[in-house]
C-alpha positions as CSV (number, residue, x, y, z in Angstrom):
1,X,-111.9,-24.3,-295.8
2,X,-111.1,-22.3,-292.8
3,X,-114.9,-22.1,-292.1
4,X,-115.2,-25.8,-292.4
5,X,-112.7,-26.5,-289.7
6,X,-114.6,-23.9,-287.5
7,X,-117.6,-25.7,-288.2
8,X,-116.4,-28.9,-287.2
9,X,-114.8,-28.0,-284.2
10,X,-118.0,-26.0,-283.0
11,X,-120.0,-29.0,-283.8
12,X,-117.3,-31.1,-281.6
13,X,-117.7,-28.5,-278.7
14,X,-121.9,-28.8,-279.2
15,X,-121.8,-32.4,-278.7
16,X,-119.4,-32.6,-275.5
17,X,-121.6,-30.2,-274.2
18,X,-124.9,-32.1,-274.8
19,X,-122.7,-35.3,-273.4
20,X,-121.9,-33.4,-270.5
21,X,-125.6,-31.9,-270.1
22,X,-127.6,-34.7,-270.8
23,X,-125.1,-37.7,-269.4
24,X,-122.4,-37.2,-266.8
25,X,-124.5,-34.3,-265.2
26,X,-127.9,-35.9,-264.5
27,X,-125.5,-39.3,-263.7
28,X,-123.6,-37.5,-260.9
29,X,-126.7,-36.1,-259.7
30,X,-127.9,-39.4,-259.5
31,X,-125.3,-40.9,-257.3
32,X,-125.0,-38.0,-254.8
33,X,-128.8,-38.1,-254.3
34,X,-128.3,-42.0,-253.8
35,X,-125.7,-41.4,-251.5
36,X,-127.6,-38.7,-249.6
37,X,-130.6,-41.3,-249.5
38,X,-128.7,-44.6,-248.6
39,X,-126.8,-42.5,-245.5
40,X,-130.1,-41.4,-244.5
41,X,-131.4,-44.7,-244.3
42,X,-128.2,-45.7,-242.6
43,X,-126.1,-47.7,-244.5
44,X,-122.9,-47.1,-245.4
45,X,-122.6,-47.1,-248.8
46,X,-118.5,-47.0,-248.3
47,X,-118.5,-49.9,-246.5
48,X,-120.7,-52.2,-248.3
49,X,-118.8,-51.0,-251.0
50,X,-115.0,-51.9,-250.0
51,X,-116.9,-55.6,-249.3
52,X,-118.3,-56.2,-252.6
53,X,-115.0,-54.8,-253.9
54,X,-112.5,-57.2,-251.9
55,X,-114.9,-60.4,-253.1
56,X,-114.8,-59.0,-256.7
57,X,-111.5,-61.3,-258.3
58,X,-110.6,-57.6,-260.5
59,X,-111.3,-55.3,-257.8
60,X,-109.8,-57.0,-254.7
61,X,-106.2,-56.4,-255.3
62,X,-107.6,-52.7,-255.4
63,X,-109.6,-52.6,-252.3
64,X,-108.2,-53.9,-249.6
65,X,-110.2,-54.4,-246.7
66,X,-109.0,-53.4,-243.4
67,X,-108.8,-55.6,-240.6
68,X,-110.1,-53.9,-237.9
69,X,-109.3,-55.7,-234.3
70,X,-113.0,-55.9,-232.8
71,X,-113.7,-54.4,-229.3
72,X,-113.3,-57.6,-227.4
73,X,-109.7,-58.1,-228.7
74,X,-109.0,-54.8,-228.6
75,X,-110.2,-55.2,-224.4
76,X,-108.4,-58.2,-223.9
77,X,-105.1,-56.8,-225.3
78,X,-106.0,-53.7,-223.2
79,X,-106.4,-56.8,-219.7
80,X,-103.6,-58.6,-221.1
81,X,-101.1,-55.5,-220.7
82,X,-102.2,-54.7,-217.9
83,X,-101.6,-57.9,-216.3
84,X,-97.9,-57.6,-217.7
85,X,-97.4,-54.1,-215.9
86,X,-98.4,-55.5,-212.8
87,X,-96.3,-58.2,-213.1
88,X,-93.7,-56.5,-213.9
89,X,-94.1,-54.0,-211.2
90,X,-94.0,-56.6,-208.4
91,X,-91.1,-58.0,-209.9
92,X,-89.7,-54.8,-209.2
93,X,-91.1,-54.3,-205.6
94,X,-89.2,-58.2,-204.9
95,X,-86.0,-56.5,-206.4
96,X,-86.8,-53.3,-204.1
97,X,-87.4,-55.2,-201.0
98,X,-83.9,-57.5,-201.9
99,X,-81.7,-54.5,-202.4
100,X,-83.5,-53.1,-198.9
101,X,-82.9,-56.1,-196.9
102,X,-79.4,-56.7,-198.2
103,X,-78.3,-52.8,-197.5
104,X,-80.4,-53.8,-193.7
105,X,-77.6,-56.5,-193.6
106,X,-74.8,-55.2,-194.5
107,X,-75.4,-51.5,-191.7
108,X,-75.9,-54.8,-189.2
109,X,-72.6,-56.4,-190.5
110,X,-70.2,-52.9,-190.3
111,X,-72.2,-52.5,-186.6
112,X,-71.3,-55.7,-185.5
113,X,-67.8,-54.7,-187.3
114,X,-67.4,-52.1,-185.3
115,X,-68.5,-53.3,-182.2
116,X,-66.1,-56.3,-182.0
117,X,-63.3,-53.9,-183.3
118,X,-64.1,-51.8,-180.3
119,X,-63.9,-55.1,-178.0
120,X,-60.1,-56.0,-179.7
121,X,-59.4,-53.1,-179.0
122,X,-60.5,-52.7,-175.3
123,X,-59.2,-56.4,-174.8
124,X,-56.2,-55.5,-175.9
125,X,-55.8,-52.6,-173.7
126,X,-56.5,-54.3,-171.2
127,X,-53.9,-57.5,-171.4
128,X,-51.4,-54.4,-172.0
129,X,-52.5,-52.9,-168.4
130,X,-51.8,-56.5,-167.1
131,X,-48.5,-57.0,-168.9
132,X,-47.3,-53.5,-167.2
133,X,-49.2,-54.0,-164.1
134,X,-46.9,-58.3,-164.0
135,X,-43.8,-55.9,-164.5
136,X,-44.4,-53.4,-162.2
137,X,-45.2,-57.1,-159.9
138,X,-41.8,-58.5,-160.7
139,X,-39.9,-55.3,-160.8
140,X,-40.9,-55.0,-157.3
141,X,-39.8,-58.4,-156.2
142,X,-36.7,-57.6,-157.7
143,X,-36.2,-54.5,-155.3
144,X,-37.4,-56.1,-151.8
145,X,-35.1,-58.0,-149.7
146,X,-34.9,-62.0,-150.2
147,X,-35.9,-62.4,-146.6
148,X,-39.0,-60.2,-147.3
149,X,-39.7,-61.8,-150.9
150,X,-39.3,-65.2,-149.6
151,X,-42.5,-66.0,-147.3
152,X,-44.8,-63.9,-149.7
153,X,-44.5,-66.2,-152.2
154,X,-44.8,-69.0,-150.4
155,X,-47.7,-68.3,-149.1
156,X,-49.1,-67.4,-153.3
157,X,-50.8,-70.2,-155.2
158,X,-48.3,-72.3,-156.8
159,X,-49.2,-70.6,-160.4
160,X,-49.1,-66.9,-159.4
161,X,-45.3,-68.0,-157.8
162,X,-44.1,-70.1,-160.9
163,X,-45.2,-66.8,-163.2
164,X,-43.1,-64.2,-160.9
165,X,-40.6,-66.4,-160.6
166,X,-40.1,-67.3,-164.2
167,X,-39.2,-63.5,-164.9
168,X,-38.0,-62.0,-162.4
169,X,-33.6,-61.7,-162.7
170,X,-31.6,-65.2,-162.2
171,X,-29.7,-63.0,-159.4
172,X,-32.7,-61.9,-157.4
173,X,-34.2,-65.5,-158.0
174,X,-31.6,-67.4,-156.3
175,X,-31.0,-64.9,-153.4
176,X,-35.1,-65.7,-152.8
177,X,-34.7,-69.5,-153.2
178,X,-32.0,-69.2,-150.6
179,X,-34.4,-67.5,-148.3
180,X,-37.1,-70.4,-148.9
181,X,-37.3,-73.6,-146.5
182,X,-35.8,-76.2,-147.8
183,X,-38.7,-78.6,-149.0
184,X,-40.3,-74.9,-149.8
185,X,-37.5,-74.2,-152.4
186,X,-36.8,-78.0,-154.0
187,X,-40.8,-78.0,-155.1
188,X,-40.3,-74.3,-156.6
189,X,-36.9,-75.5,-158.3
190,X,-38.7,-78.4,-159.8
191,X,-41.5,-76.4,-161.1
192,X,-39.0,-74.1,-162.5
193,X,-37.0,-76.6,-164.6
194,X,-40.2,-78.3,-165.6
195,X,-41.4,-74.7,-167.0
196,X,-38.0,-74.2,-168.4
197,X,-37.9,-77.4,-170.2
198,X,-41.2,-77.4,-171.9
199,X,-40.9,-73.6,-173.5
């Protein structure tokens, strides 16, 4: 019995081995040496065989064929992106040139700023030397003698006299008037109450 089994199974190993030596072998060799021939003769046997595959109804859901962009698309995607990055940079060459002129703007703004901030202040300055250089006037007026005050201001323009005469001391301006000719002092006393009355 246990020869039997021995028997069989050597006569199962004999026939995979002739299956395998006189089958699959020479079959294998048969492909490789078509696929050495067929890539010789330049075709790709890969190819044509993904193809056949994808049209076959079984087969297609197994081979998927690739879709490849072609050269021209591939170029044109290439052209259209670069068209976008140029685009794009002189969008940002617009913005640059904005935020240059603007900053341009605003230096001229603070320098014309400054410049009429330095005019207020010289202005100013000066009406301050002219408000101390009228007092020093008046103050002076107020420390001459009536008789000497008198014809100088007669002789001033009507303004200039109104102006010293509106601030100097009510004293000092009545011992002036009384130094004035007569018609000299009623026009000055008119032109006083009319500057009186209207501040």
């Amino acid at each position: 019995m246990g020869q039997n089994l021995e028997e069989k199974e050597s006569k199962q190993a004999s026939r995979f081995q002739w299956f395998l030596g006189v089958v699959v072998i020479p079959v294998l060799f048969a492909v490789v040496m078509a696929l050495i021939v067929l890539s010789f003769a330049g075709i790709n046997i890969f190819e044509s065989a993904k193809s056949i595959g994808a049209k076959m109804p079984f087969l297609s859901s197994i081979v998927k064929e690739e879709n490849k962009p072609s050269i021209v698309e591939i170029e044109n995607e290439v052209i259209s992106l670069k068209a976008e990055i140029k685009d794009r940079e002189a969008k940002m060459d617009q913005l640059q040139s904005k935020i240059e002129s603007k900053d341009t703007q605003l230096k001229r703004m603070e320098l014309e700023k400054a410049q009429l901030q330095a005019q207020i202040e010289e202005l100013t300055a000066i009406q301050e030397e002219n408000k101390r250089a009228f007092r020093e006037i008046v103050k002076t007026y107020e420390t001459m003698s009536a008789k000497s005050a008198a014809p100088i201001i007669t002789k001033m323009e009507t303004a200039e006299a109104i102006k010293i005469l509106t601030n100097i001391k009510p004293e000092t301006l009545a011992a002036i008037m009384e130094k004035m000719p007569a018609e000299e002092a009623a026009k000055y006393t008119e032109l006083l109450t009319n500057e009186s009355s209207s501040n």
